[in-house]
C-alpha positions in Angstrom: 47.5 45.4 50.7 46.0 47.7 53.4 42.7 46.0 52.8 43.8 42.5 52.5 45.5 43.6 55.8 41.8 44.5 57.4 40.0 41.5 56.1 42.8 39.3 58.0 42.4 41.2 61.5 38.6 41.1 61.2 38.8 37.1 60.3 41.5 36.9 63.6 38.9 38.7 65.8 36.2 37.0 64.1 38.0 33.8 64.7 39.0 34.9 68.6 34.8 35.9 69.3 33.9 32.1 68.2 36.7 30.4 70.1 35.1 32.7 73.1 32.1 31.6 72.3 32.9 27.6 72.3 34.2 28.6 75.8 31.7 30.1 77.3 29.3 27.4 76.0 31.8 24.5 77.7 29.5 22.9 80.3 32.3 23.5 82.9 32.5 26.9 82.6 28.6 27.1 81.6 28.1 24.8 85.3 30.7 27.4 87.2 28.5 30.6 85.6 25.2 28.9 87.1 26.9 28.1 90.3 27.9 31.4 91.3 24.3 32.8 89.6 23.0 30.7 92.5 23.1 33.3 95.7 22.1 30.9 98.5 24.9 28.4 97.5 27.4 31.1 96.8 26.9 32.3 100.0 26.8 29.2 101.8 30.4 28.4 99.8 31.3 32.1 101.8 30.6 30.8 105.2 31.7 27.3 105.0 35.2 28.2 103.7 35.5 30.9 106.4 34.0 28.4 109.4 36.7 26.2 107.8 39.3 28.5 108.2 38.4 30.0 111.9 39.0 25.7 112.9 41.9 25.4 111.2 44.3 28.6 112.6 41.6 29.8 114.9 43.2 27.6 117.8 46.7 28.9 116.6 45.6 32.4 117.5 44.0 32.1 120.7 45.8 32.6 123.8 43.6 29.5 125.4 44.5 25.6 124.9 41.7 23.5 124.2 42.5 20.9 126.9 43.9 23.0 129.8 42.0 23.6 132.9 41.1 27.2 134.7 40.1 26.3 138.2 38.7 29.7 138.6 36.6 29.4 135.5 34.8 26.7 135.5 31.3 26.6 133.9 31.5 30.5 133.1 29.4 32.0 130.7 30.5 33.9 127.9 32.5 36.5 128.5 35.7 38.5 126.9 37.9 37.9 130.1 40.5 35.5 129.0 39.2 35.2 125.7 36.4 33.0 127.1 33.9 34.1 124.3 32.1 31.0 124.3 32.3 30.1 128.0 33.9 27.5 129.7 32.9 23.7 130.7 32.9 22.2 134.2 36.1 21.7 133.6 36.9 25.3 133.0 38.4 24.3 129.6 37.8 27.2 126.9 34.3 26.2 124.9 35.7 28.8 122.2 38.6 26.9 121.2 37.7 23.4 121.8 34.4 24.5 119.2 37.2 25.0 116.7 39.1 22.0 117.5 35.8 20.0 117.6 34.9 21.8 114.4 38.2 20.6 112.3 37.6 17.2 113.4 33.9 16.6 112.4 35.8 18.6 109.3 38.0 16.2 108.5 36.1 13.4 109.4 33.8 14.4 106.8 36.2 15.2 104.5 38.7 11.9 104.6 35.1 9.7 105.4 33.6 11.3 102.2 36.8 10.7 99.9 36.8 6.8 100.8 33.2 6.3 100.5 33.0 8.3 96.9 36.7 6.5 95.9 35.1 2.8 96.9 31.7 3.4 95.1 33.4 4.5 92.2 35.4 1.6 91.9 32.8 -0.9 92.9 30.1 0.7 90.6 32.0 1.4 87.5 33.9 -2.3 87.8 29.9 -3.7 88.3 28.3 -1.6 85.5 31.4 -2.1 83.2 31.6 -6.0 83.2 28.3 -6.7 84.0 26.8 -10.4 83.7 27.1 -12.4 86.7 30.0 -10.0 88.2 27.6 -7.4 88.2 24.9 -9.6 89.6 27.5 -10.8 92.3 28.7 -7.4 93.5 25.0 -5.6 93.7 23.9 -8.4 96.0 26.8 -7.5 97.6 25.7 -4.0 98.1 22.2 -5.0 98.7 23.3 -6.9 101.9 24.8 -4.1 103.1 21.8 -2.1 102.9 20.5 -4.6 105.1 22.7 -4.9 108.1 22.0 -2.8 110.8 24.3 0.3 110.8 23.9 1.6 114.1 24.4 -1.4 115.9 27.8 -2.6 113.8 29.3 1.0 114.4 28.7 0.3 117.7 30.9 -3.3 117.4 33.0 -1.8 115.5 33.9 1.2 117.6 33.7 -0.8 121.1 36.2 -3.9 119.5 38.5 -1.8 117.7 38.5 1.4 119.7 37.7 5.5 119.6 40.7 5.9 117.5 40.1 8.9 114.6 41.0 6.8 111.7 38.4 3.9 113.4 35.6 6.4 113.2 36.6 7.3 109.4 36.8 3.5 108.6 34.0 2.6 110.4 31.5 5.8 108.6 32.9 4.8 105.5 32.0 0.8 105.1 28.3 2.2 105.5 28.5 5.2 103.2 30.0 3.9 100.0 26.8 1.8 98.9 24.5 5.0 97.5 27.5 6.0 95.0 28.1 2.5 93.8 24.6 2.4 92.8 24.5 5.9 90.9 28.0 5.0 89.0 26.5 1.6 88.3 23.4 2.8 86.4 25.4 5.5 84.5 28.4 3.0 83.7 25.5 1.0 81.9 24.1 3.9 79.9 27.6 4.9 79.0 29.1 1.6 78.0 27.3 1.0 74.7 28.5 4.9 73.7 30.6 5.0 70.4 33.9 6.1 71.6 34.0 3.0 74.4 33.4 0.3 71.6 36.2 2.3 69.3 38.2 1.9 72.7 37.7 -1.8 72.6 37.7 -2.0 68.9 41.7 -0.8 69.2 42.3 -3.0 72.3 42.7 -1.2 75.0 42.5 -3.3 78.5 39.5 -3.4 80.2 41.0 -1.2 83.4 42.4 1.4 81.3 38.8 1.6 79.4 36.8 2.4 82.9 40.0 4.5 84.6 40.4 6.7 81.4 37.2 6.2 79.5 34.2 5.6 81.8 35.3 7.4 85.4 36.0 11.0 83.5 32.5 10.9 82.3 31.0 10.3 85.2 32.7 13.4 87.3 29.7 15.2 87.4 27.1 13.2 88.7 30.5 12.4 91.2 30.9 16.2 92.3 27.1 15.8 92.9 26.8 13.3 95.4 30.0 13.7 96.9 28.6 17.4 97.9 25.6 15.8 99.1 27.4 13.2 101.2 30.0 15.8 103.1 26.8 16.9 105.2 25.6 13.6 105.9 28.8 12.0 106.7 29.4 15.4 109.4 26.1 14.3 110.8 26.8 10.5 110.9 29.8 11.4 113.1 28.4 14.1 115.5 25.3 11.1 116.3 28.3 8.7 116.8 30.1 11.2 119.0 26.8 12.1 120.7 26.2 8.4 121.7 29.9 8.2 123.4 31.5 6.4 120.3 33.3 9.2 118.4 37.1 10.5 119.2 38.4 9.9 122.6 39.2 12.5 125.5 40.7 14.9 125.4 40.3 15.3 121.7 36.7 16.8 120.9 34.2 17.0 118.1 30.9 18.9 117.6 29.4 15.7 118.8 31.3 15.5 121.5 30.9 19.2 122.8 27.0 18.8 122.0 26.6 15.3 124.2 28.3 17.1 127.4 26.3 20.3 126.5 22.8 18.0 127.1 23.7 16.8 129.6 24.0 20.2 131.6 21.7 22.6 129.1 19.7 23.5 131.8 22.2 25.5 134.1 25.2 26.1 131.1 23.1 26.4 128.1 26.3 28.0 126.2 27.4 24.7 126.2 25.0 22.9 123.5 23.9 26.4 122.2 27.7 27.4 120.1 28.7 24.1 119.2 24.7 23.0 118.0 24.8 26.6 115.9 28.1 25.4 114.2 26.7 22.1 113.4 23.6 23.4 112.5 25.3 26.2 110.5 28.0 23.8 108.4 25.4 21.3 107.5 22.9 24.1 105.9 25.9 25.5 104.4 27.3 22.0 102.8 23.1 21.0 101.7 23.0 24.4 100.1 26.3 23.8 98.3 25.0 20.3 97.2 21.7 21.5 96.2 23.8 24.3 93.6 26.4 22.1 92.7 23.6 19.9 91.6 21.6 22.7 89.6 24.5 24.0 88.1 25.5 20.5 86.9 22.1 19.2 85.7 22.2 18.2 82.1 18.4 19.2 81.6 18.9 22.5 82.3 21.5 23.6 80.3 
């Protein structure tokens, strides 16, 4: 009995080291190991998130509001009187806290600009790929005129017609940035509709929608994660060019765009100005590429 007793726990932990093993070989988990292998993306994850936090209780903290006026602080550099660490504008308005404030909008311009772009290419591509024939034919074309209209000079309509409004600057990023991920879930709907397990789908009847909802889109969710952490950055730096040319948020809301257009216009005698809210920029952009560039190593089928 005793023995029987020891050949049963050595199958259990025999038994508990394979199921371990089937785990760690899942390519979620396998993808997370490589990720945080990766040090420059790790990293970059480290000062995103806390640059992310600083914008969005940073202002809560701080004595100074990002639209009120100190007549005798105007233009001062940086300095720790008043909590002025970043200086103040012409205006004497604190360059500290309106870098955070400026910071959460780019933020979650990027982030609610990124969502609709990645949620419409989806859709668009996987419908495209899915049904294919002259509804595919029709909807690329679609996407290849697109590709051909001038984007600078319809954001430009778009903004001036409609107004300066935040959720006009999302809409108006996101008709322009969708067209890249339709593309990508187009060519791997194709490659994964003639798979077994969709024509078993079929073969039992399930509807067409529920097929590319529950069948097709899963599949796709890491080539998804991959451009969707490539897009963040670009997004961020579609709407600081917008804000630079006048056409982002409206005073006296702020974004990095913003705070870098007045800081060029008076770099020579108030460099501060330009320099913080350029090194934030500069500093989330690097940050979300580095991120991309792991997420897309970790992910990457060939080198599993």
């Amino acid at each position: 009995m005793q023995n029987n007793a020891q050949k049963n726990v050595q199958t259990l932990n025999q038994a508990a080291q394979l199921a371990s093993a089937v785990a760690s070989r899942s390519p979620w988990v396998d993808a997370r190991r490589r990720f945080f292998n990766n040090k420059a993306a790790l990293i970059s994850l480290i000062i995103l998130l806390l640059i992310m936090l600083a914008c969005v209780i940073g202002p809560f903290l701080l004595p100074n509001e990002f639209d009120t006026t100190d007549w005798d602080a105007m233009s001062m550099a940086p300095t720790w009187q008043n909590w002025h660490l970043f200086g103040t504008d012409e205006m004497g308005r604190d360059l500290f806290v309106r870098s955070l404030i400026g910071g959460r909008i780019s933020l979650m311009v990027g982030f609610f600009a990124t969502l609709a772009s990645v949620t419409l290419g989806i859709v668009w591509g996987a419908t495209a790929g899915f049904l294919g024939g002259k509804v595919d034919s029709v909807m690329m074309r679609i996407v290849d005129m697109m590709y051909a209209v001038p984007y600078l000079l319809i954001a430009i309509l778009m903004v001036t017609l409609l107004g300066r409004e935040f959720y006009l600057v999302v809409l108006t990023i996101t008709v322009f940035s969708w067209m890249d991920m339709a593309r990508v879930v187009r060519g791997q709907t194709l490659s994964l509709k003639s798979k077994e397990f969709i024509e078993a789908a079929r073969c039992i009847g399930v509807p067409t929608h529920k097929l590319i909802l529950r069948h097709i889109v899963p599949n796709l969710l890491g080539i998804v994660v991959i451009y969707t952490t490539i897009t963040v950055p670009g997004v961020i730096l579609t709407e600081s060019v917008l804000s630079f040319l006048g056409l982002g948020v409206q005073e006296p809301m702020t974004s990095w765009g913003v705070l870098i257009h007045d800081g060029a216009a008076v770099m020579e005698n108030t460099p501060w100005m330009l320099l913080f809210p350029g090194v934030l920029l500069s500093l989330t952009l690097y940050c979300a590429n580095y991120i991309g560039d792991g997420m897309r190593d970790a992910l990457d089928p060939k080198d599993r």
